[in-house]
SEGU-571888 format. One line per 5 residues: number of its first residue (from 0); their letters; for each residue x, y, z of C-alpha. Coordinates in nm, 2 decimals. Example, Ala and Ser with C-alpha at 12.3 -4.5 7.8 and 13.67 -1.06 7.14 Angstrom:
0 = as = 1.23:-0.45:0.78; 1.37:-0.11:0.71
***
This chain:
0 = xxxxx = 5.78:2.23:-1.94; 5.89:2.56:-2.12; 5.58:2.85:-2.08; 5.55:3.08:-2.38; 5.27:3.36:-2.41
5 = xxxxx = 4.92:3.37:-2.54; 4.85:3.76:-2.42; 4.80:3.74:-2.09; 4.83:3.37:-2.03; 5.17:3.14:-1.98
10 = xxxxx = 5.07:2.88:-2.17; 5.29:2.50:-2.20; 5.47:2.48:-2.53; 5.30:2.13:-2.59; 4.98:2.17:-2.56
15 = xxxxx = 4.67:1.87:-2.59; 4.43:1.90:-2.84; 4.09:1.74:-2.71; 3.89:1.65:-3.06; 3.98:1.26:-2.96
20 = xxxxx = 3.74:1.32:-2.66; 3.40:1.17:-2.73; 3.52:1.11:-3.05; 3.77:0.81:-3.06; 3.78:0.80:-2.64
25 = xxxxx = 3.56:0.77:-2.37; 3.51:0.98:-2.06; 3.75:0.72:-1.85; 4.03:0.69:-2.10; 3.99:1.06:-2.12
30 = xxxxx = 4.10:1.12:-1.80; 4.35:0.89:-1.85; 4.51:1.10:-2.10; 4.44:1.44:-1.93; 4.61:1.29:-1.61
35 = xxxxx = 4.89:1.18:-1.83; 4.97:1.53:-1.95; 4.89:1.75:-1.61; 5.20:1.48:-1.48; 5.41:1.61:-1.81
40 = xxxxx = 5.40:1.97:-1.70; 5.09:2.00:-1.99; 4.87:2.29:-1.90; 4.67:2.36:-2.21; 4.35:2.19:-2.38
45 = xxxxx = 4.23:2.31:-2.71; 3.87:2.20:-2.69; 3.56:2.33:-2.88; 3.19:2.31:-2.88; 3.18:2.15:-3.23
50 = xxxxx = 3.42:1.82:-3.08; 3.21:1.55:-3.05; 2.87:1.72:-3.08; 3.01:1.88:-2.70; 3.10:1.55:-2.50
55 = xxxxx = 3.47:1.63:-2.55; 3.41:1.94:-2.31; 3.21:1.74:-2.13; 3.47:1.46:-2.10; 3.76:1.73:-2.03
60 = xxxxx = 3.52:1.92:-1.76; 3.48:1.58:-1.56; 3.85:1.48:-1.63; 3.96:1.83:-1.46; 3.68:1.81:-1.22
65 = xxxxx = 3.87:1.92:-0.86; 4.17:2.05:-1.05; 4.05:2.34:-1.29; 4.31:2.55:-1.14; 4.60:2.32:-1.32
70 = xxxxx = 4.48:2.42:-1.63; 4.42:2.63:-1.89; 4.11:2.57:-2.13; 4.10:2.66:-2.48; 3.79:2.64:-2.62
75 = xxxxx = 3.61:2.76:-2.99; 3.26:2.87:-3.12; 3.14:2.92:-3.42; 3.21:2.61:-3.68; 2.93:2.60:-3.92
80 = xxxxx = 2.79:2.29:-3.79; 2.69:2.44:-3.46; 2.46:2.72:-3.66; 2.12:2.72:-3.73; 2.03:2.83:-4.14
85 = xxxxx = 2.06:3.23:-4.10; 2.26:3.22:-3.79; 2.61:3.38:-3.80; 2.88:3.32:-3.59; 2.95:3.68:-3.41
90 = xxxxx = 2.60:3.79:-3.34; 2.61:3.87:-2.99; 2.34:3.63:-2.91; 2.51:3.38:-3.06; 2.84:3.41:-2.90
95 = xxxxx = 2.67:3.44:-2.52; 2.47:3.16:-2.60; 2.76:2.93:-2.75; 3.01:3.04:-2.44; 2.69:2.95:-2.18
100 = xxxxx = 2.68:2.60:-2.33; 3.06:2.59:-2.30; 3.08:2.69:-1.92; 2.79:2.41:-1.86; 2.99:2.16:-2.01
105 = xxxxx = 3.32:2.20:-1.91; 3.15:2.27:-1.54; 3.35:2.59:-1.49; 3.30:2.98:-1.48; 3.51:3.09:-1.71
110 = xxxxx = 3.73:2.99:-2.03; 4.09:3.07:-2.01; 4.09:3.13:-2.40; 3.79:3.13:-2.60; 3.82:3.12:-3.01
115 = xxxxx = 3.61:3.19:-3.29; 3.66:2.89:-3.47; 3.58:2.94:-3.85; 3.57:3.38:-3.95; 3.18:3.50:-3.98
120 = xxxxx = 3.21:3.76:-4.27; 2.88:3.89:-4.24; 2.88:4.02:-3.91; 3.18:4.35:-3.85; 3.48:4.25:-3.68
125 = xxxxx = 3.43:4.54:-3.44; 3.11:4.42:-3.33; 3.27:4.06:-3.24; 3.61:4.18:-3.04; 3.32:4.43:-2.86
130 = xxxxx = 3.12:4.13:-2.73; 3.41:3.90:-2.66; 3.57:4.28:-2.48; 3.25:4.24:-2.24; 3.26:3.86:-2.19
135 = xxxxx = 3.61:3.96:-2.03; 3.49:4.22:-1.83; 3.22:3.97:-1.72; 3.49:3.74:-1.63; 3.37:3.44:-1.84
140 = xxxxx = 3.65:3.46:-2.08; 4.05:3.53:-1.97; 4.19:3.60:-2.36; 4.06:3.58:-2.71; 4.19:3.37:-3.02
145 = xxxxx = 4.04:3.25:-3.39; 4.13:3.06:-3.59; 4.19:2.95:-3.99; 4.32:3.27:-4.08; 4.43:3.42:-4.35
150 = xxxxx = 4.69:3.76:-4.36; 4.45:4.03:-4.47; 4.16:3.89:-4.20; 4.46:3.91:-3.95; 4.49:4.27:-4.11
155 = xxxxx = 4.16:4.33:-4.09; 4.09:4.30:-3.67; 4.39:4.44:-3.63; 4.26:4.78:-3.75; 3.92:4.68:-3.62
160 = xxxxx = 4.10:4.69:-3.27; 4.27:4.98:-3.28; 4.01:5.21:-3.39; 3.76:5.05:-3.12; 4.03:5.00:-2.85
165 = xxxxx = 3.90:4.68:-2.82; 4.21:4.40:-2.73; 4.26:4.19:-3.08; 4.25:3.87:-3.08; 4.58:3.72:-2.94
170 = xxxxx = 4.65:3.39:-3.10; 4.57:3.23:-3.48; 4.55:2.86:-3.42; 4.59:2.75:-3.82; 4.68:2.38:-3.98
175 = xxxxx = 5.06:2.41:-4.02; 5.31:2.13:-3.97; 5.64:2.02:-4.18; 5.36:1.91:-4.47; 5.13:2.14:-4.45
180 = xxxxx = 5.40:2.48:-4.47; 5.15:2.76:-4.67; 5.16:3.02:-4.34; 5.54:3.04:-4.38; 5.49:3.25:-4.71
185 = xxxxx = 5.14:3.37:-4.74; 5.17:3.65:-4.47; 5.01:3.46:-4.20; 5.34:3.43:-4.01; 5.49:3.72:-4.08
190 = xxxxx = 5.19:3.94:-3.93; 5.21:3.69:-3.55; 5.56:3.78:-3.56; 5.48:4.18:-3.62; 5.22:4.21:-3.40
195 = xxxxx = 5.32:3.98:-3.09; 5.07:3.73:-3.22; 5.05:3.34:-3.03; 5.04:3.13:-3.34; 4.92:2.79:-3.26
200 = xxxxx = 4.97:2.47:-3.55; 4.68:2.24:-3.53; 4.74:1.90:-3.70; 5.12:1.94:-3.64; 5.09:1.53:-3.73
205 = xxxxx = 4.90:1.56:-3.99; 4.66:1.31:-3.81; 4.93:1.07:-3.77; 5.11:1.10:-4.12; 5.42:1.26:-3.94
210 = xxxxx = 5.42:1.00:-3.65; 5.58:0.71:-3.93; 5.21:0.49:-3.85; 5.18:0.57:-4.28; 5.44:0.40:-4.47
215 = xxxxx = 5.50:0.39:-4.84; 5.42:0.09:-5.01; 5.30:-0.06:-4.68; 4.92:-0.13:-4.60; 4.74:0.10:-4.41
220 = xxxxx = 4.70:0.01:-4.01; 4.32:-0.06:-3.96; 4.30:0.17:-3.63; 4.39:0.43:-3.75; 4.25:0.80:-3.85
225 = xxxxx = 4.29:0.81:-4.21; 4.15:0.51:-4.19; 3.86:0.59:-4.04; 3.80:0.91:-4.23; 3.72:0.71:-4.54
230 = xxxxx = 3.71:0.97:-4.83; 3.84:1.27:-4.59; 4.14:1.12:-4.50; 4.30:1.19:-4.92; 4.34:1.57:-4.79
235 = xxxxx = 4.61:1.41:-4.58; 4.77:1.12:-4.72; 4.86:1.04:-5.07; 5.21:0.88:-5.23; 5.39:1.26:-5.28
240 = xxxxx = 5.36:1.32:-4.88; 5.45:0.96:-4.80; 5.79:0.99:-5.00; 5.82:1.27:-4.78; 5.79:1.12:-4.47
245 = xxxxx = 6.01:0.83:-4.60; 6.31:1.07:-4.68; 6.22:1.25:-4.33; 6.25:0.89:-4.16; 6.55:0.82:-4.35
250 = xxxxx = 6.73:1.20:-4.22; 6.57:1.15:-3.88; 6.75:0.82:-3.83; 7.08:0.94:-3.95; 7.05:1.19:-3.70
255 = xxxxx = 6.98:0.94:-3.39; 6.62:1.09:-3.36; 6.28:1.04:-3.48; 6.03:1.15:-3.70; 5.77:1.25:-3.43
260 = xxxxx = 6.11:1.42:-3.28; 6.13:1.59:-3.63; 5.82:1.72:-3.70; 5.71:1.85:-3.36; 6.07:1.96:-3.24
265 = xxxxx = 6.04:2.19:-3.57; 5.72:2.33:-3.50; 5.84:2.44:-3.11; 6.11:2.60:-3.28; 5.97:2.82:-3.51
270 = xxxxx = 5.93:3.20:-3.40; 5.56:3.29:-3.30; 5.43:2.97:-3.20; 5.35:2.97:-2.91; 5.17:2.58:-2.84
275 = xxxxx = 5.19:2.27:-3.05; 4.83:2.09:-3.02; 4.90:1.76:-3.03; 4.62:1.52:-3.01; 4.67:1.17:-2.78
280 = xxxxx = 4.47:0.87:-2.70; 4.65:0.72:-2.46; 4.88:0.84:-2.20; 5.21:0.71:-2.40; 5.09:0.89:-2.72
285 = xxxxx = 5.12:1.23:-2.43; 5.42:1.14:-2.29; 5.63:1.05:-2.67; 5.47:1.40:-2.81; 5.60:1.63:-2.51
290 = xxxxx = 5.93:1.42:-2.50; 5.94:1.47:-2.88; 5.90:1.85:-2.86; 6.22:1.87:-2.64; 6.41:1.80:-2.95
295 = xxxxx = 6.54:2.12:-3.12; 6.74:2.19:-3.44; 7.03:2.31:-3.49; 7.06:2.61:-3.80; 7.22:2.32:-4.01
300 = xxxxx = 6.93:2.07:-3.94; 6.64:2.33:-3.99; 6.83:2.40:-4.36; 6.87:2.00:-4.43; 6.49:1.97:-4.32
305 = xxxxx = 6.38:2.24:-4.57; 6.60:2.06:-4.85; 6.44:1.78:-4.81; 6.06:1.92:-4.81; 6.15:2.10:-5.14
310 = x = 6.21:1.82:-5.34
***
């Protein structure tokens, strides 16, 4: 497995997004998946407080339970849901008392990389990279992230760093994949390559659109997310982005791969990221995503790939 940088940690290129656990999975098929992708050379797992009200660190914590030092844990605070009316985010109470309930979960004394998981306006940027600057001289926190970014928030902690000398955040995790392509143009990208920045796609699969599960002018399978997510699920699927997917089948096949191939073999290739998140049920759903990833385009695929999502 192929080790890229998130500051100071070597982290897998495929990495496992956790917000099945306690969600969709139980604790057993949990570990299940989590032994599935410590046997695939997987070392990362995006987790967050918010992820099934906290039983998906709970589920990961047991999963890892005698093996901690095999992996590296993401995990996030700060999603509106887990504040109280009047809390914010980067009040320093708040943050220790978010990262405490973290470390109980997961059963561990430290997070490997700990993100702010939605921005908190209200409170000054260099007030929130101080805190997190003395949770990592504490040594409950290895390396900082956030995440849904846009450029001139990324501009903004970047100042706030350097006239504090506190570290910046390292990685912005943000919703990209081969549908969802805004960061390419709006800044976002440009500044991770600048600065040295990990940039981290969540929904590179857009929740299973990009896996070929969602066919045009084909019923819906009944397991599956967009199912499930009822009204939510429109954000993601709609007739436009399934002719995409059926063109991307159609090039994907021509080219003796896959769409899954496609769409996370693209997203390893492109300069700053630094870990695909892919989410998994099941130890097969681990094992095709890290396989897919290992497919990489050529200049001439990457330009007949763009074609096709232009049109």
């Amino acid at each position: 497995m192929e080790l890229r940088r998130i500051g100071a940690l070597e982290v897998s290129v495929v990495g496992l997004g956790c917000n099945n656990f306690g969600m969709t999975i139980d604790a057993d098929a949990t570990r299940a998946v989590v032994d599935a992708a410590l046997d695939a050379g997987i070392t990362y797992f995006d987790t967050a407080e918010s992820y099934g009200g906290g039983q998906s660190e709970e589920f990961l914590g047991l999963a890892l339970r005698g093996r901690r030092d095999r992996a590296l844990i993401a995990s996030k605070w700060g999603f509106p849901t887990n504040l109280a009316d009047g809390e914010v985010a980067g009040d320093p109470a708040i943050v220790r008392r978010a990262l405490e309930g973290t470390l109980r979960r997961l059963g561990t004394d430290h997070v490997d990389h700990y993100q702010l998981h939605r921005s908190d306006p209200t409170t000054p940027d260099e007030e929130i990279l101080g805190t997190l600057a003395d949770l990592r001289t504490e040594g409950k926190i290895r390396e900082i992230g956030c995440t849904h970014q846009t450029a001139a928030e990324i501009d903004g902690w970047l100042a706030a760093a350097s006239s504090t000398g506190h570290a910046p955040y390292a990685s912005v995790q943000n919703h990209y994949s081969l549908l969802t392509r805004g960061d390419d143009t709006n800044g976002v990208l440009d500044r991770c390559r600048t600065h040295g920045l990990g940039y981290v796609p969540y929904f590179p699969l857009e929740s299973g659109l990009l896996t070929g599960k969602y066919r045009l002018g084909r019923d819906r399978p009944t397991d599956g997310r967009l199912v499930r997510w009822g009204a939510r699920a429109d954000a993601f699927i709609d007739d436009a982005k399934l002719a995409v997917v059926e063109r991307l089948v159609a090039w994907a096949d021509g080219a003796g791969c896959s769409l899954l191939d496609v769409a996370l073999g693209s997203l390893v290739a492109t300069p700053a990221v630094a870990t695909v998140i892919a989410g998994a049920t099941s130890p097969a759903q681990v094992l095709a995503n890290v396989a897919a990833a290992g497919w990489t385009p050529d200049a001439t695929a990457r330009a007949e790939i763009d074609a096709l999502l232009a049109r």
